[in-house]
LOGU-872054 format. One record per residue: residue number from 1; x, y, z of N, C-alpha, C in turn. Coordinates in nm, 2 decimals. Layout:
N
{finu NUM,{X,Y,Z},{X,Y,Z},{X,Y,Z}},
...
This chain:
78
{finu 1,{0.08,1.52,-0.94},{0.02,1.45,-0.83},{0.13,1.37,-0.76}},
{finu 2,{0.12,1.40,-0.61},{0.25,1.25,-0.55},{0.19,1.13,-0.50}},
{finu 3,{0.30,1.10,-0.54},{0.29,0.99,-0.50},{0.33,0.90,-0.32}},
{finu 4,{0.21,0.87,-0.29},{0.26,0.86,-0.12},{0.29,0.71,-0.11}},
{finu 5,{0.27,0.68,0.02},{0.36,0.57,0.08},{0.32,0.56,0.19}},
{finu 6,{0.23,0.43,0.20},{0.16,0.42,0.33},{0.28,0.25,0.39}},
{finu 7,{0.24,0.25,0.55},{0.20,0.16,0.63},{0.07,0.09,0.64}},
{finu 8,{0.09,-0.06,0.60},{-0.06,-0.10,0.60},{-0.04,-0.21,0.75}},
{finu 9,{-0.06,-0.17,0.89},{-0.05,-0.30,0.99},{-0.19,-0.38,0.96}},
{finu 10,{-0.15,-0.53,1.00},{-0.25,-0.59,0.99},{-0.37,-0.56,1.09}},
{finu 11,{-0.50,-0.58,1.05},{-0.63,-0.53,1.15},{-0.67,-0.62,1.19}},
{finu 12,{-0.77,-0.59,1.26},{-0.85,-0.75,1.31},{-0.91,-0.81,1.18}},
{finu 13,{-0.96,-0.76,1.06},{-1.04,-0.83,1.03},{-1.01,-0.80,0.87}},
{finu 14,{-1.02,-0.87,0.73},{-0.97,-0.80,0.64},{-1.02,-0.66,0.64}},
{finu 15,{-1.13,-0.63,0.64},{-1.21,-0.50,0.59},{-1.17,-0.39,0.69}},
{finu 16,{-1.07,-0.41,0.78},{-1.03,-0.33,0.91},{-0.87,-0.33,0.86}},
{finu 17,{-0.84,-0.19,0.77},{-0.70,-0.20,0.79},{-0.61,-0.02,0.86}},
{finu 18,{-0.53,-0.05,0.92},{-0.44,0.08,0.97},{-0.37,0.07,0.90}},
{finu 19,{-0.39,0.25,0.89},{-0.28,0.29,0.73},{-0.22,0.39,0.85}},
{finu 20,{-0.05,0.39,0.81},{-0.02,0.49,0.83},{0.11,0.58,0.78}},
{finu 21,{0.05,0.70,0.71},{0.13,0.77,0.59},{0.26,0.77,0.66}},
{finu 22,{0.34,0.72,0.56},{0.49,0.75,0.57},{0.56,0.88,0.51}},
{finu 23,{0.55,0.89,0.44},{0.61,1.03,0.33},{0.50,0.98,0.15}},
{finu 24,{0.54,1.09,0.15},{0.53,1.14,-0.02},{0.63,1.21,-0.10}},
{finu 25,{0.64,1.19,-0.21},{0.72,1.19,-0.29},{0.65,1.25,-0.45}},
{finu 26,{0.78,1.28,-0.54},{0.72,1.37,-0.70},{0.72,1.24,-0.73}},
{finu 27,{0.82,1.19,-0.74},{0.89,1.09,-0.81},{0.84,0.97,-0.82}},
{finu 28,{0.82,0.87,-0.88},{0.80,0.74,-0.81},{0.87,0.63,-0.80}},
{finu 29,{1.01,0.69,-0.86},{1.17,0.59,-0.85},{1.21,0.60,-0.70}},
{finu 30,{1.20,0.73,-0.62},{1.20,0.79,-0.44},{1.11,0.69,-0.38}},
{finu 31,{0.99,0.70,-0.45},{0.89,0.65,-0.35},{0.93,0.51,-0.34}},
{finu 32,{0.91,0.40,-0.49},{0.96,0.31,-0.47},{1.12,0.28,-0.42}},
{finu 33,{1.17,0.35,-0.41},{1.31,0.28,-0.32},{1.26,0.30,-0.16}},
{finu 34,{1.22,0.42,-0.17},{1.18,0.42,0.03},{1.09,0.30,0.08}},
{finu 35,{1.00,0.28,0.00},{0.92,0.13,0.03},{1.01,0.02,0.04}},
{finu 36,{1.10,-0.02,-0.07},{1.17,-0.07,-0.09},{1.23,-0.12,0.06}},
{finu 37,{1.29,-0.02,0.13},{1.40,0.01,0.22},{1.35,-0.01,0.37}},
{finu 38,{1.19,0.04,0.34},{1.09,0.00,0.45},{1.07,-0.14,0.47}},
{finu 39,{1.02,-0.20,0.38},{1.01,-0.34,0.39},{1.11,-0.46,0.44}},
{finu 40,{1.25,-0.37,0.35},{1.36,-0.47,0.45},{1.35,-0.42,0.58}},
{finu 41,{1.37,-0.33,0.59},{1.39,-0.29,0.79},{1.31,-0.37,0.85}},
{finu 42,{1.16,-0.37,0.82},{1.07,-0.38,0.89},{1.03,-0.55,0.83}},
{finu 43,{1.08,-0.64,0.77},{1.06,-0.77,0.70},{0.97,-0.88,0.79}},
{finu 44,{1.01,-0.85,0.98},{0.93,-1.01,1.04},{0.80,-0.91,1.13}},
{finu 45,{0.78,-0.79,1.09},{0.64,-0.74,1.17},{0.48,-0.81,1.10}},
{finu 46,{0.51,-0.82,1.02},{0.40,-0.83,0.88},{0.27,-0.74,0.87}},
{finu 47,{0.38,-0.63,0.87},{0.30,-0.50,0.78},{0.38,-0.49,0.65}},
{finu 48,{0.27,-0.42,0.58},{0.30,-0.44,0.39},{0.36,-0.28,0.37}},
{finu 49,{0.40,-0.23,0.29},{0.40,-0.09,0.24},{0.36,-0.11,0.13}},
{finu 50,{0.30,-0.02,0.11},{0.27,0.05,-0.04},{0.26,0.16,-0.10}},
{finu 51,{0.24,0.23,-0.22},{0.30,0.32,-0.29},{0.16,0.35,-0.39}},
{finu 52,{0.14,0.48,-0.33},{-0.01,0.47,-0.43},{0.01,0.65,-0.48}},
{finu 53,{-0.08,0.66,-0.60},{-0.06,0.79,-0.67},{-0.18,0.80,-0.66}},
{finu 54,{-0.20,0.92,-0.60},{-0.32,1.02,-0.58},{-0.30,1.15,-0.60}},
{finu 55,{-0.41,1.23,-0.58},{-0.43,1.37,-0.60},{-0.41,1.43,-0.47}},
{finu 56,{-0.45,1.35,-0.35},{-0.43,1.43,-0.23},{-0.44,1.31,-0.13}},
{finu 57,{-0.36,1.29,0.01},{-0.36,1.16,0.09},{-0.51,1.09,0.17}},
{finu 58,{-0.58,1.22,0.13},{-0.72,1.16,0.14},{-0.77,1.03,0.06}},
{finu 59,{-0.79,1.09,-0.07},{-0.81,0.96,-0.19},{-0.70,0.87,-0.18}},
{finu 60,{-0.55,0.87,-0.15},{-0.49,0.77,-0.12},{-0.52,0.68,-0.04}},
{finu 61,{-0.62,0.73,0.06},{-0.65,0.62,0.15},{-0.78,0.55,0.11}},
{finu 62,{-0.84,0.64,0.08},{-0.97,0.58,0.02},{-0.94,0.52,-0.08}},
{finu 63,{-0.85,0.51,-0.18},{-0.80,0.38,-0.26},{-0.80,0.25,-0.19}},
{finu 64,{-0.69,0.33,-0.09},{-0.62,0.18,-0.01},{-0.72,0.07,0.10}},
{finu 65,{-0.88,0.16,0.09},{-0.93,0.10,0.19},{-1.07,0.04,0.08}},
{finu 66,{-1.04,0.07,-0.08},{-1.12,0.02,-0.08},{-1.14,-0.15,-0.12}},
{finu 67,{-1.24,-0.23,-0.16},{-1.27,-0.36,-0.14},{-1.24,-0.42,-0.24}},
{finu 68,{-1.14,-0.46,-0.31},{-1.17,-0.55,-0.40},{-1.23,-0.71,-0.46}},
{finu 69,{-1.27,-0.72,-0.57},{-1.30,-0.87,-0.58},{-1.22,-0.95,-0.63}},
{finu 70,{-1.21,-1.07,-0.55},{-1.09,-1.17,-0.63},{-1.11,-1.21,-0.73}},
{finu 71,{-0.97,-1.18,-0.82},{-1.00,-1.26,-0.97},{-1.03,-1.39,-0.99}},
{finu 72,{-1.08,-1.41,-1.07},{-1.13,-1.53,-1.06},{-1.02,-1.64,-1.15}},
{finu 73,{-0.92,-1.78,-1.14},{-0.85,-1.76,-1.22},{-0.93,-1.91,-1.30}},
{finu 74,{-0.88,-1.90,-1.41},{-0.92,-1.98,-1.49},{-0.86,-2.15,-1.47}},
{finu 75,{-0.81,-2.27,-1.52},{-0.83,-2.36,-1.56},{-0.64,-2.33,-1.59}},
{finu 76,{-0.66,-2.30,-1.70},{-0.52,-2.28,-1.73},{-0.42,-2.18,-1.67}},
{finu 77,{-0.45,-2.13,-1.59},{-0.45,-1.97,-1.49},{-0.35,-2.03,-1.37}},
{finu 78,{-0.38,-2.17,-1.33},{-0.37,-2.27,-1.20},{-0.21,-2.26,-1.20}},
């Protein structure tokens, strides 16, 4: 399975994000240096990259779009 490498620009709204595939890669030492390399180029736009392993760039996105809940942190966590 590769591992791809999206553009995340910011959307209007959290639950509104544009993804947009940069490459894929076998490896994930490639993948992470190209993100790596992305991020500096691109450092004052404030889009994110990221590096996700899927089976096909479909479910990569559907990863990337789906909703998480915030952890909740504890007391000692702070």
């Amino acid at each position: 399975m590769p591992y791809f490498v999206y553009k995340i620009a910011p959307g209007i709204t959290k639950i509104v994000k544009n993804l947009e595939q940069m490459a894929d890669f076998e490896k994930f030492k490639e993948a992470k240096n190209f993100a790596k390399e992305q991020r500096q180029q691109d450092a004052e736009s404030g889009n994110n990259y990221k590096v996700i392993f899927a089976e096909n760039n479909i479910e990569a996105e559907e990863k990337l779009q789906e909703q998480r809940e915030e952890t909740i942190l504890r007391e000692w966590e702070k």
